[in-house]
C-alpha positions in Angstrom: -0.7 -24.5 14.5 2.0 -27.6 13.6 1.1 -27.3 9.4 0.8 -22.9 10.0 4.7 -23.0 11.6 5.5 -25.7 9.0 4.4 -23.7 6.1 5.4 -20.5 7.2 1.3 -19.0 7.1 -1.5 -17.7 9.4 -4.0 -20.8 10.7 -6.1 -18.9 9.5 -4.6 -19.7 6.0 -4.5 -23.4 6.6 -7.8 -23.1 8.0 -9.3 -21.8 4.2 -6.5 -24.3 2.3 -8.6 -27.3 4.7 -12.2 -25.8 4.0 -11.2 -25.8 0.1 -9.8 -29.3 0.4 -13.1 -30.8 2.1 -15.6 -29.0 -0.3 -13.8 -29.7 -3.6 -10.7 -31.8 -3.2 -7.3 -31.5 -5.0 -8.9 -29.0 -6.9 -10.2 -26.8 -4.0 -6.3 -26.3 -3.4 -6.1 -24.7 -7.1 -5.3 -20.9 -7.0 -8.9 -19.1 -7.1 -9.7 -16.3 -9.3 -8.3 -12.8 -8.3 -11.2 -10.5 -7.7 -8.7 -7.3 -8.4 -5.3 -7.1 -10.0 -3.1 -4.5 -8.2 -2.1 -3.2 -11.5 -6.3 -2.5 -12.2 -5.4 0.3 -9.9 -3.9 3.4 -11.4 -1.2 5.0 -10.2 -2.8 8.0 -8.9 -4.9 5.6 -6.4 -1.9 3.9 -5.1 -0.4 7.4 -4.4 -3.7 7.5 -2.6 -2.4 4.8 -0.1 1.0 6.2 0.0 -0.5 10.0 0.9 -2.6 7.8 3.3 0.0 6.4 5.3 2.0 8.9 5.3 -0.6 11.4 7.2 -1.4 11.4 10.4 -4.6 9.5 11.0 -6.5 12.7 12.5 -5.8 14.4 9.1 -9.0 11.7 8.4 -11.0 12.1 11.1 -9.3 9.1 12.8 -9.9 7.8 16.7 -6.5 6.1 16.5 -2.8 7.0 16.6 -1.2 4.7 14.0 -2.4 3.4 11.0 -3.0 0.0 10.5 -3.8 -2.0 7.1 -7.9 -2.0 7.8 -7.9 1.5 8.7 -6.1 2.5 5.6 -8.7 -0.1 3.6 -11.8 1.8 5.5 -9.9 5.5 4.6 -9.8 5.0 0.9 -13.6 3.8 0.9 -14.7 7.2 2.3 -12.8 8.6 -0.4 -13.6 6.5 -3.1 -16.8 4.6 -2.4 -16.5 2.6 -5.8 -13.7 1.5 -5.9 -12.2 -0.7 -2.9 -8.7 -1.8 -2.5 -7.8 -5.2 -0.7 -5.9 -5.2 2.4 -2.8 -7.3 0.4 -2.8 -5.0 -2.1 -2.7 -1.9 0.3 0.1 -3.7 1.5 1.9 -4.3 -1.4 1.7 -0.6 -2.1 3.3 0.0 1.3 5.7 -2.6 1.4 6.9 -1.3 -2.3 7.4 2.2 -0.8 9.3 0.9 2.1 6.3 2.6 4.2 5.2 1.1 7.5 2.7 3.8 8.9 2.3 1.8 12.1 6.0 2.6 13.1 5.8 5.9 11.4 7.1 8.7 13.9 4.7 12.0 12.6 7.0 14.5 13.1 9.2 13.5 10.3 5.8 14.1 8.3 5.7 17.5 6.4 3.2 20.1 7.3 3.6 21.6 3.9 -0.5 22.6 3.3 0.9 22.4 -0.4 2.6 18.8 0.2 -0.1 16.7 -1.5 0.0 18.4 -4.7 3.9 18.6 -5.1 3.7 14.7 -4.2 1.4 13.9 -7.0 3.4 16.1 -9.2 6.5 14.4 -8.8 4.9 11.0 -8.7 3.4 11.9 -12.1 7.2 12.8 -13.5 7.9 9.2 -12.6 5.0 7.8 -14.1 5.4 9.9 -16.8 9.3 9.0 -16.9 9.7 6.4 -19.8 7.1 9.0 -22.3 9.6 12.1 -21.9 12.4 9.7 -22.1 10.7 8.7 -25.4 10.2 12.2 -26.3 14.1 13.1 -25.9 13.6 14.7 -22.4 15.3 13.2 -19.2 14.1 12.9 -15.6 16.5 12.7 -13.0 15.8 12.0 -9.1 18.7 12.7 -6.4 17.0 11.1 -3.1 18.5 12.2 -0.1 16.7 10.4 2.3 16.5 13.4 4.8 14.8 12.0 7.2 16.7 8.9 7.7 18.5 8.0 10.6 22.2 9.0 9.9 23.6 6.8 12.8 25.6 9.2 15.0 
């Protein structure tokens, strides 16, 4: 627990960093090959986690109130049984969208039935973006944050 505190990591952590050391050495402790890059994924699967976390977990035939990373991990197999997306880069997604679905209050969800296809629509302007910017057109976003806590 002493070198976990120290270094700011799980045990868990330390635990692998000590296997590697014992099996290999100094060069255990070398960073190992990536099995997926987050960019590999295209932007239309991490709106996938984003659409993910921001549902309620019922919309998915989930037993449990809040999302957690492994749930979201297990959702998106169902969905897309090739292609599996680590829990670190689930939450990379997440923590990019200032998301965290295991604090999320639902009612500030929509319950537009056509939500999901404006999202992708406006998330494919912004992808899209630099292309029409290219092509002498202009994409503006005004986010008001509706939802947000205003304080009073």
């Amino acid at each position: 627990m002493l070198i976990a505190a120290e270094m700011d990591c799980s045990r868990r952590t330390v635990g692998l960093w000590r296997k590697r050391f014992l099996a290999d050495g100094i060069a255990g402790l070398q960073d190992a090959p990536r099995s997926v890059n987050r960019g590999d994924f295209p932007p239309s699967a991490q709106v996938d986690v984003v659409t993910i976390a921001s549902s309620k977990p019922e919309d998915y035939q989930g037993s449990f109130t809040r999302w957690s990373l492994d749930d979201i991990a297990a959702t998106l197999v169902n969905q897309h049984a090739a292609e599996t997306m680590s829990r670190s880069t689930i939450w990379r997604v997440l923590n990019e969208a200032d998301l965290k679905p295991h604090r999320s209050v639902y009612w500030l969800n929509s319950h537009d039935p056509d939500f999901d296809a404006k999202a992708r629509n406006i998330c494919q302007l912004y992808v899209n973006a630099l292309s029409y910017y290219q092509q002498g057109r202009i994409v503006i976003c005004c986010d008001e944050k509706t939802g947000a806590d205003s304080g009073a």
